[in-house]
C-alpha positions in Angstrom: 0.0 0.0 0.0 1.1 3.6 -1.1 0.5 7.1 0.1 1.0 10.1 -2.4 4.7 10.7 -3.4 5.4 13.2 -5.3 7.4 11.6 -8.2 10.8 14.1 -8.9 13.4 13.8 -10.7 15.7 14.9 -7.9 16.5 14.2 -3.8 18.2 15.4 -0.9 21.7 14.9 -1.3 21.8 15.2 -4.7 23.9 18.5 -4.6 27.6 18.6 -5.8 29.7 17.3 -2.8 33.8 18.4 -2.6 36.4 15.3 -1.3 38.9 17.2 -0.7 39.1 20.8 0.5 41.6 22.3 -2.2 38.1 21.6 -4.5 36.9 25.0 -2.8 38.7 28.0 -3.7 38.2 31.8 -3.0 37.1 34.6 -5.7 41.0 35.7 -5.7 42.0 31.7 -6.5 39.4 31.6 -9.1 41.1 34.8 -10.6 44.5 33.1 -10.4 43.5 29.9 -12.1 42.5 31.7 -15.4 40.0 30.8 -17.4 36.6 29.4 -15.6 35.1 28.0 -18.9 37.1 25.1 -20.4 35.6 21.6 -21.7 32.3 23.1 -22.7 31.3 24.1 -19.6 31.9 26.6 -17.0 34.0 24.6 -14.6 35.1 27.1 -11.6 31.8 27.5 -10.2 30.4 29.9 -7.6 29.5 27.3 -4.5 26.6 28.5 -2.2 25.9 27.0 1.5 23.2 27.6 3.3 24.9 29.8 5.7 25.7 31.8 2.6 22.0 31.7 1.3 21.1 33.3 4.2 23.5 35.3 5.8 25.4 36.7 3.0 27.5 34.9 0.6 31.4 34.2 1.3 32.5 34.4 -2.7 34.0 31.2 -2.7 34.2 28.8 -6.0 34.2 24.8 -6.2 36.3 23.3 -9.5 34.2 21.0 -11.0 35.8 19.2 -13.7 32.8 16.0 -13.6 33.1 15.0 -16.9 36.5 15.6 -17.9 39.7 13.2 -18.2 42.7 13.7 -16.5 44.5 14.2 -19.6 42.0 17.1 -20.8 42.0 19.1 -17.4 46.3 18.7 -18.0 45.9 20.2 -21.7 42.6 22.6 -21.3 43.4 24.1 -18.1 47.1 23.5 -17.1 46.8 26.2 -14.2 44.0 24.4 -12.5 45.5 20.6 -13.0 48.7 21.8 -10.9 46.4 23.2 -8.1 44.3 20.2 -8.0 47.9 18.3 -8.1 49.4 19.9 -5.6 46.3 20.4 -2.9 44.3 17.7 -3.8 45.6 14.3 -5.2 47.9 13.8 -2.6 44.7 13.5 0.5 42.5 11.9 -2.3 45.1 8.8 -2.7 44.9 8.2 0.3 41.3 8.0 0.1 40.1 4.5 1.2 37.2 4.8 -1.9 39.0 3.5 -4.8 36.7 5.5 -7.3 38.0 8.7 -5.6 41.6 7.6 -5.5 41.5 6.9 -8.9 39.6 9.8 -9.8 41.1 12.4 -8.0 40.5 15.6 -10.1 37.0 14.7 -9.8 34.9 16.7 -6.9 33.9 13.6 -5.7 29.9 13.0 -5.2 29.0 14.5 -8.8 25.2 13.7 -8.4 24.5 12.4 -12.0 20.6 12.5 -11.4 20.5 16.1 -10.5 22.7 17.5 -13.5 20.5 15.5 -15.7 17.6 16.8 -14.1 19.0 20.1 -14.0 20.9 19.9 -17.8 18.1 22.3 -19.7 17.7 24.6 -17.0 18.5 28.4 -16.3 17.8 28.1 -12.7 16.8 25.6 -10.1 14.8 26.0 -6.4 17.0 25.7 -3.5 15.8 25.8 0.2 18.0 25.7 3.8 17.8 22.3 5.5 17.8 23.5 8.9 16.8 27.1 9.5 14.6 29.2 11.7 12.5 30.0 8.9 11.6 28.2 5.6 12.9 30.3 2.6 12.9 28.8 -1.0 15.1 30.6 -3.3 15.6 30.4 -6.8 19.6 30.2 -7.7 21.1 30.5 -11.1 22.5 27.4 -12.3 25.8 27.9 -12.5 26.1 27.8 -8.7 27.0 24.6 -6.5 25.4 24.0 -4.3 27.0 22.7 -0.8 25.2 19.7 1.0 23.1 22.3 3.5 20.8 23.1 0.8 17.4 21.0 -0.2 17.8 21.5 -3.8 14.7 20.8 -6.5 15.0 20.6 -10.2 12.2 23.2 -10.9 12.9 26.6 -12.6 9.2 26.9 -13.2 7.9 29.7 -10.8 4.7 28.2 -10.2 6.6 25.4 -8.0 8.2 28.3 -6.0 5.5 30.1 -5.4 3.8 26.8 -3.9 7.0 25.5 -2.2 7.0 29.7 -0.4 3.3 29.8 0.2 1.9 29.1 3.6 0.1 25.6 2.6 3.5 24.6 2.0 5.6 26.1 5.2 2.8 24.9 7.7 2.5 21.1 6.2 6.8 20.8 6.3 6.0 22.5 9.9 4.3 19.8 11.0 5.8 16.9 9.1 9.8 18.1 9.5 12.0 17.9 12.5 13.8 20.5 14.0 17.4 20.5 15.4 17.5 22.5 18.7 15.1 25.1 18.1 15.2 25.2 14.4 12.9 23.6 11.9 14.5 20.8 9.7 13.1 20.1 6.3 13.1 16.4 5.8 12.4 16.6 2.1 11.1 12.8 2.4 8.7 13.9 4.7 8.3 17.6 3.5 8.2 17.3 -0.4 7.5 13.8 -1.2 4.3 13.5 -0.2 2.8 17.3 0.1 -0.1 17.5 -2.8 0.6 20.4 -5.7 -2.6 22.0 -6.6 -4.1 21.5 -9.8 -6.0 24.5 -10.5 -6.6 26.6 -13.6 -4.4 27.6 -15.7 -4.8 31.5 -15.1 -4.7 30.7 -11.7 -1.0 29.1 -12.4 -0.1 32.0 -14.3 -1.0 34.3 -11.3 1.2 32.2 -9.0 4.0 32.7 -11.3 3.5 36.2 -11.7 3.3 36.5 -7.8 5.8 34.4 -7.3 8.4 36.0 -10.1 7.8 39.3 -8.3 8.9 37.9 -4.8 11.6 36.4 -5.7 12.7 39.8 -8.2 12.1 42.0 -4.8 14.2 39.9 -2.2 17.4 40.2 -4.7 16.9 43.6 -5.9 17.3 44.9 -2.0 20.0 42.6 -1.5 21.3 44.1 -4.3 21.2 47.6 -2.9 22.0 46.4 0.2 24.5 44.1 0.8 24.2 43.7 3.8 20.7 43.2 4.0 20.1 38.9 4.3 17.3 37.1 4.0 16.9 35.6 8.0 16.7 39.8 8.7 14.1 40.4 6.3 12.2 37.6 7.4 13.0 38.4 11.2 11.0 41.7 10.2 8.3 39.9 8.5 7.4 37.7 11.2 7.1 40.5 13.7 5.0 42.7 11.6 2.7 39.4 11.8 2.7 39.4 15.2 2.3 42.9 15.5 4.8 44.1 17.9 6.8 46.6 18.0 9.9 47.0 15.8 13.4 47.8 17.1 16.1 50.0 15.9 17.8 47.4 14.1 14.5 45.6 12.9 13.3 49.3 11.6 16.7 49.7 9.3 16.0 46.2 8.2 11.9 47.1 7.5 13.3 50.3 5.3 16.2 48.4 3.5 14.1 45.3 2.5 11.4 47.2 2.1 9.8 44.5 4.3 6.2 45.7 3.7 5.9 45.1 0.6 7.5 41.7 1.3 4.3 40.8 3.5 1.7 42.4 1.0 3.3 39.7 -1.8 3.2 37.1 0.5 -0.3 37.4 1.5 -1.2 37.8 -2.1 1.1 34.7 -3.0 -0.6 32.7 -0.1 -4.3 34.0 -1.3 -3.7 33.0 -5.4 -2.5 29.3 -3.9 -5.3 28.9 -1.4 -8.0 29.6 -4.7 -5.5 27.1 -6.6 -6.8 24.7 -3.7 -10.2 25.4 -3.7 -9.8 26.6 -0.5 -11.1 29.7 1.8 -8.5 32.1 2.4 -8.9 32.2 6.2 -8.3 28.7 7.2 -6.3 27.9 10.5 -3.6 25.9 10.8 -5.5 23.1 11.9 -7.6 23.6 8.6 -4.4 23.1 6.4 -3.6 20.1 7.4 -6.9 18.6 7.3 -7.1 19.6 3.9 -3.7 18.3 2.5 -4.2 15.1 4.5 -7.3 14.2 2.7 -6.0 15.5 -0.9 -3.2 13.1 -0.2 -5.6 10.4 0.1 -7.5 11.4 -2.9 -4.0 11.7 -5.0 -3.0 7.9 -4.0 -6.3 7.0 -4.9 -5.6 8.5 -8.5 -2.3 7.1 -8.8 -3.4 3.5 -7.9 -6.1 4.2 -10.7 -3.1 5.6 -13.0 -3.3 8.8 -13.1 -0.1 10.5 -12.3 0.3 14.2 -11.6 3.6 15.0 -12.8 5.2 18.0 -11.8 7.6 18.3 -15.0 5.7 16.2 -17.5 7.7 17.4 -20.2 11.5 15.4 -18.4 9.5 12.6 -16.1 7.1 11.3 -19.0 10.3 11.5 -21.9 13.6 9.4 -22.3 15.5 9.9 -18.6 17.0 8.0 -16.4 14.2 8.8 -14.1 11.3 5.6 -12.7 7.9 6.7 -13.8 6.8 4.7 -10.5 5.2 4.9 -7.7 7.2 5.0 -4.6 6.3 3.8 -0.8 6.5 5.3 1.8 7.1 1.6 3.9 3.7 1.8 5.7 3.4 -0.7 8.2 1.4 -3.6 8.2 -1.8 -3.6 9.7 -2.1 -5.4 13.4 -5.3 -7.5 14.2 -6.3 -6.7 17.5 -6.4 -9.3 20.3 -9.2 -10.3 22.6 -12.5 -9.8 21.8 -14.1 -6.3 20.8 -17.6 -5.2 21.9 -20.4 -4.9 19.7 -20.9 -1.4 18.4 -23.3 0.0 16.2 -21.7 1.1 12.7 -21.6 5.0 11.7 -22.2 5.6 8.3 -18.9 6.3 6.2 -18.7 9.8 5.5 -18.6 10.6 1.6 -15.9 13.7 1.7 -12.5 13.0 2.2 -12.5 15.5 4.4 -15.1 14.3 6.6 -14.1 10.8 6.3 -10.8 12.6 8.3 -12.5 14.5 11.0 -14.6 10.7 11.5 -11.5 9.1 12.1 -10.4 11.6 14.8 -13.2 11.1 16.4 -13.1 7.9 17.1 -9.6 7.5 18.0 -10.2 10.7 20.5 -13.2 9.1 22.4 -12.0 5.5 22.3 -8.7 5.9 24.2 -6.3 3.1 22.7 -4.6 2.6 20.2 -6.4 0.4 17.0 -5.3 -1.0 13.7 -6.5 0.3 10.5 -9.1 -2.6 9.6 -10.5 -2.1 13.3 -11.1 1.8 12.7 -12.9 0.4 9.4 -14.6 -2.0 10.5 -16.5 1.1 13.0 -18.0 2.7 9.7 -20.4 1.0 7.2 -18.9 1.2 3.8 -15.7 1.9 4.7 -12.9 -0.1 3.1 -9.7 -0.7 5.6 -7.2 0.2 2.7 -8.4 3.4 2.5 -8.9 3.9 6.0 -5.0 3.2 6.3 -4.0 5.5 3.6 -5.7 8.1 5.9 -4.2 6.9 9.3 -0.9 7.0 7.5 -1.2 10.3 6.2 -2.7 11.5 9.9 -0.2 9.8 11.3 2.9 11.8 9.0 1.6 15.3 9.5 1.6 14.3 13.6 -2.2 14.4 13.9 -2.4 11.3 15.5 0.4 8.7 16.4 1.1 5.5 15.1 2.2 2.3 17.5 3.5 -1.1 15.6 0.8 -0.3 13.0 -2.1 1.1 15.5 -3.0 4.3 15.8 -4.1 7.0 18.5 -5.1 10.5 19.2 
């Protein structure tokens, strides 16, 4: 049995990754080593961490010569092979992975999937793993990036404006982890199985337009400003939602980012996704989550009659390396229950999946244990145990309810 994955061409850990730390270079090395475009491809690339993304960047440059012999780096860039030589085959041979010994001029962890994935693309949509707040970003795609960043192959600005809208940021609230007191995006958890809506067309467009304009207004101030970063404009945001009081420092940061305008394209960003939905555009919390738990249920259902949403239909339906499958999400097999139950009269099995969600709470806050999945069903006439699991599972992700060696409670 499946829950809803989203099916993408990329995951975590599917950035560039340096063995060896001569690979990293500052902006006055780069400068030294000539030339950054040899081989057909920019090869001394700007390399971007999430500390950078968010606190300013540090200029520094990763060679990456994926795709190259050692022969052709020696002829095509003699200036760059004696660097590498000197600073990074010596550690690399004594690498205990034969593959980088052997190929030592290489970065190391080239990440095949995500340069195919990324090969016809201007630009790609990168996001800090663990942050105090969730900020997706487009970057350019000449940068690397370093192994802090979620990266996604999607330079369509529809996906960013749903990754950056607040559907998005509460569901990977509630599904993610957190490290100390920052919120860790688990892109398994986060991504994988949050539902895209599938509105109208013009409603896609406005997204994009939206979405475009956000991501134009953050850079242009940074721009201006450079020391202006994204966790201060964002500081500034969230307190003009809570409506306190700025301080000196936050009112410099409101004027440089221009941090109102920043909140008026969010809320407008967050009100074009929410009609996307369907949805009203004064739902709780609470009201999210209900609703992308049950459109997760409706979406497996789809997909286990063969329709597939794809998010880039155009590289996942065509000739790449890519599974058109379905993944799981290893759900748990179902428990029977032992002992014997007492007779209880059957509710009717709401028809809304929606309703069919709020039913299932109930229960499992009145009864007081924990039950397996063809119990809960069994308490509803009509209702068929593999769906009810779907539901529980999906519940059980977004940490409505908790699951116990494949039972369930509130």
């Amino acid at each position: 049995m499946t829950a809803y994955v989203n099916i993408l061409p990329t995951r975590k850990r599917e950035e560039p990754k340096t063995i060896g730390a001569g690979f990293q270079i500052n902006e006055e090395k780069a400068k030294e080593l000539g030339g950054q475009f040899f081989g057909g491809k920019r090869r001394i690339r700007p390399y971007l961490s999430g500390r950078d993304l968010l606190q300013g960047s540090r200029s520094l440059f990763v060679i990456d010569l994926y795709g190259m012999t050692e022969s052709e780096v020696r002829d095509m860039a003699p200036e760059v092979y004696q660097w590498l030589f000197d600073n990074v085959r010596p550690e690399r041979l004594q690498n205990r992975n034969p593959i980088f010994a052997r190929d030592w001029w290489i970065i190391g962890h080239t990440r095949q999937s995500f340069r195919v994935a990324t090969e016809n693309l201007s630009r790609y949509i990168a996001t800090v793993e663990t942050a105090k707040h969730q900020i997706f970003s487009f970057l350019d795609i000449e940068i690397a990036p370093d192994s802090t960043l979620v990266t996604f192959a999607f330079s369509d600005a529809f996906h960013l404006g749903v990754l950056s809208s607040r559907a998005h940021i509460v569901w990977s609230l509630a599904a993610g982890g957190t490290l100390e007191d920052r919120p860790r995006y688990n892109k398994s958890k986060c991504f994988d199985p949050f539902p895209f809506p599938a509105g109208s067309l013009d409603l896609a467009d406005k997204i994009r337009h939206l979405t475009e304009r956000l991501d134009a207004h953050r850079k242009r101030q940074q721009v201006i400003h450079p020391d202006l970063t994204l966790t201060g404009m964002y500081n500034v945001l969230e307190a003009l939602r809570e409506g306190r009081a700025l301080t000196a420092k936050e009112k410099a940061i409101h004027e440089m980012g221009l941090c109102s305008i920043l909140r008026e394209i969010h809320d407008e960003l967050d009100r074009a996704v929410f009609e996307a939905y369907g949805w009203p555009a004064n739902l709780s919390d609470e009201g999210i989550l209900e609703r992308l738990v049950a459109l997760n249920a409706e979406r497996a259902a789809e997909e286990d009659g063969g329709l597939v949403r794809w998010l880039r239909p155009e590289f996942q339906t065509g000739a790449s390396p890519v599974a058109a499958v379905q993944e799981d999400l290893a759900l748990p097999e179902t428990v029977k229950p032992k002992g014997k139950r007492t007779k209880e009269a059957k509710a009717a099995w709401p028809s809304t999946t929606r309703e069919q969600i709020q039913a299932l709470r109930a229960v499992l806050s009145t009864y007081g244990a924990a039950l397996p999945a063809e119990d809960l069903a069994k308490r509803f006439q009509g209702a068929k145990a593999a769906q009810v699991s779907t539901l529980l599972e999906a519940m059980s992700a977004l940490g409505q309810i908790r699951e116990e060696r494949g039972r369930f409670a509130a």
